[in-house]
N, C-alpha and C positions, 0 to 999 in steps of 0.2 A: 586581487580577489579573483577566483574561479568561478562561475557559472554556470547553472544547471538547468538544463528544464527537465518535466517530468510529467507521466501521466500517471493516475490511479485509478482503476474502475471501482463502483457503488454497483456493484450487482446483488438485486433482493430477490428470494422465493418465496413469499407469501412474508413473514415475522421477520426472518433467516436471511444473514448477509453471509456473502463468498469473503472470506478474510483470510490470513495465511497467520498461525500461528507459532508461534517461535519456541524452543527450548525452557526459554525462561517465562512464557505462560501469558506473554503479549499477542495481542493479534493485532496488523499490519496490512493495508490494502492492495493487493494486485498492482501492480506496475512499477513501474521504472524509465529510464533516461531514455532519451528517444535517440534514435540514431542518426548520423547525417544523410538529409535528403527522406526522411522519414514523416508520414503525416502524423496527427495524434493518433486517428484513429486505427494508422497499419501500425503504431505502436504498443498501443493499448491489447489491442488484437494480439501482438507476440507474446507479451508478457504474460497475457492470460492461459496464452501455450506452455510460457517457459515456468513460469513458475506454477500454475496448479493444474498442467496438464490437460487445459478445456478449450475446445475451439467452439465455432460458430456464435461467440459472443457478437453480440449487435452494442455498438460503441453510439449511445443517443447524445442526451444533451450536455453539458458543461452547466454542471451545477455552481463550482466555486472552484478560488483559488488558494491556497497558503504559500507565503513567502517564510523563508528562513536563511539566517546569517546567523553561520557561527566559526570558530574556530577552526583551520584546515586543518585536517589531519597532512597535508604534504606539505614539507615544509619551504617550499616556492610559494608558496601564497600563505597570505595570513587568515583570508578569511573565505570560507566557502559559501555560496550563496546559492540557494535550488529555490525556484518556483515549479508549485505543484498543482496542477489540474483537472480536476475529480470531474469523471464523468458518469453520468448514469448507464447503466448499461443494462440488458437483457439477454436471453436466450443461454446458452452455454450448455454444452456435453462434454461430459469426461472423456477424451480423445487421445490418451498415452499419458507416459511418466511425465516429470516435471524433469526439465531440466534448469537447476540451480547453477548459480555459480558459485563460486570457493564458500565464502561468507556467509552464502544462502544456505547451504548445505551444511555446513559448519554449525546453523542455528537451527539446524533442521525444520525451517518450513513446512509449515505442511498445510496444505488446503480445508477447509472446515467451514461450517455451518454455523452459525451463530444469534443469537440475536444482539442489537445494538448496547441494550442493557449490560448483556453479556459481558459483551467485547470492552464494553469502558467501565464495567465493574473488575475485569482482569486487568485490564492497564492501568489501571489508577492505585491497584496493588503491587505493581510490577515498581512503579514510581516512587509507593511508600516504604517500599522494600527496600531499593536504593542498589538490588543486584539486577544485574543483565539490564540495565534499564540503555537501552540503544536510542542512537539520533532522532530515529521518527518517532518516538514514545509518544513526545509532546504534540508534534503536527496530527496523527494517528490521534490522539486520545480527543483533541480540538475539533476535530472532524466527527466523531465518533459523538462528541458530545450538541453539535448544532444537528446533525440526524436526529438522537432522542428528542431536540429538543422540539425539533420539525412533527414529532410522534412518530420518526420509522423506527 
């Protein structure tokens, strides 16, 4: 088995979540793997650079976590396993481009506004669809759905 950890920001503006939305019309939380010697919150911090271009995010509390095992895509390991750590966050200005990597770019991310509703009325069609439906759909839509359920 392979291991991951990971962070995600929950950044709200009033209704409206910061979410990154994909080609095939999912939207996906800000963050990613953390690097070695890296805290949460100087990771969370990058990610929020590299993928939707915004700095002076304020990285708050640790709302919850999702675990996931599945299949590795590399074929040294059988199973890939990422825990993920959603954190609440604040502030944030558009500060340059996004810098994606291959993957990211390839599914064209792109930063967006949303509401909660929104965002797990598109993923839940992305899912019934059965196209472009990617690794986080499920972790992303689970999250998406104890928010509403919380009333954000």
């Amino acid at each position: 088995m392979i291991e991951r950890i990971a962070v995600r920001g929950v950044l709200f503006r009033g209704p409206e979540l910061l979410l990154l939305s994909s080609r095939h019309g999912d939207y996906k939380f800000p963050g990613g793997g953390i690097e070695p010697g890296e805290s949460f919150a100087a990771a969370l911090t990058r990610e929020f650079g590299e993928e939707c271009g915004y700095a002076d995010v304020v990285v708050g509390v640790e709302l919850g976590t999702t675990r996931e095992e599945v299949p590795a895509l590399d074929a040294a390991y059988d199973v890939f396993g990422m825990t993920s750590h959603y954190f609440e966050c604040s502030g944030g200005v558009p500060a340059g481009r996004q810098e994606l990597e291959g993957y990211e770019a390839e599914l064209e991310l792109t930063p967006c506004w949303v509401t909660v509703d929104e965002a797990l009325a598109a993923n839940r069609a992305v899912q019934a669809r059965g196209v472009g439906v990617m690794r986080w759909l499920v972790r992303e839509t689970a999250v998406l759905e104890w928010l509403s359920a919380r009333g954000r």
